[in-house]
C-alpha positions as CSV (number, residue, x, y, z in Angstrom):
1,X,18.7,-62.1,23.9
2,X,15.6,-63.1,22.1
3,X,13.2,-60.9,24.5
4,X,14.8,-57.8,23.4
5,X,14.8,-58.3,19.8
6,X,11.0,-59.2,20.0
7,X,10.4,-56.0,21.7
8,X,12.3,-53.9,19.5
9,X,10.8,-55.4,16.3
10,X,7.3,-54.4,18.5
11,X,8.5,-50.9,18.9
12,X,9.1,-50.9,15.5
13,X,5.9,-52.0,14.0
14,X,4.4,-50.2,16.2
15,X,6.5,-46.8,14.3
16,X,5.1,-47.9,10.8
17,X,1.8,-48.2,12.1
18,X,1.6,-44.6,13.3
19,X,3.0,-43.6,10.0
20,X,-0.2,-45.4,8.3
21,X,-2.5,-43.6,10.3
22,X,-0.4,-40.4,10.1
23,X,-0.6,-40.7,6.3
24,X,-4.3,-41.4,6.5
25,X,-4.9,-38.2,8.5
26,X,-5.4,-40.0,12.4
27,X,-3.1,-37.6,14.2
28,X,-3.9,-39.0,17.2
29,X,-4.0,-42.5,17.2
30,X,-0.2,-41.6,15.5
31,X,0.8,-39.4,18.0
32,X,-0.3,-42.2,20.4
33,X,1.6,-45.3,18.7
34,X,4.2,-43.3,18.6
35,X,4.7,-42.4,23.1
36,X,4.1,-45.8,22.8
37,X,6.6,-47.4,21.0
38,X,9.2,-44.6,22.7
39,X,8.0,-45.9,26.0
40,X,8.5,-49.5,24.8
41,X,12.4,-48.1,24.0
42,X,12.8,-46.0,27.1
43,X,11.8,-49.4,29.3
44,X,14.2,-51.9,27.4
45,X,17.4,-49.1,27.5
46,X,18.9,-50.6,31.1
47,X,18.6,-54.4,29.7
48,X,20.0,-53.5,26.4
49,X,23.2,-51.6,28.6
50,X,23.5,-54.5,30.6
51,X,23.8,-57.0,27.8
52,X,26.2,-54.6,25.7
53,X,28.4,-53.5,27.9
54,X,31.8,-53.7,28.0
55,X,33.3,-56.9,29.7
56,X,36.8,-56.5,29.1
57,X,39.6,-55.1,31.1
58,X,40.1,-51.9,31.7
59,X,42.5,-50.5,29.4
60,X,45.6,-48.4,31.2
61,X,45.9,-50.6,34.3
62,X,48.2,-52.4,35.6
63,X,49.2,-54.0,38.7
């Protein structure tokens, strides 16, 4: 879905912005982009299994 790209691409920006400031010597505004972007992540992982799952049949049965 559309939601979940938009927040990845965020998460992402939000990596190459805390390797700006870590290149320019802001530790902690990197350090803090960073948790954030990993939070971002960490929330979207139970939509991202939903939507990805497998919805086929289950190989090995039979009835």
């Amino acid at each position: 879905p559309e939601d979940i790209v938009v927040v990845l691409t965020y998460a992402d920006l939000l990596d190459a912005w805390a390797q700006e400031d870590d290149s320019a010597g802001r530790l902690e505004q990197a350090a803090s982009k960073m948790k954030k972007a990993a939070a971002v992540r960490r929330m979207l992982a139970p939509r991202m299994q939903h939507h990805w799952a497998a919805k086929g049949r289950i190989s090995g049965t039979r009835r």
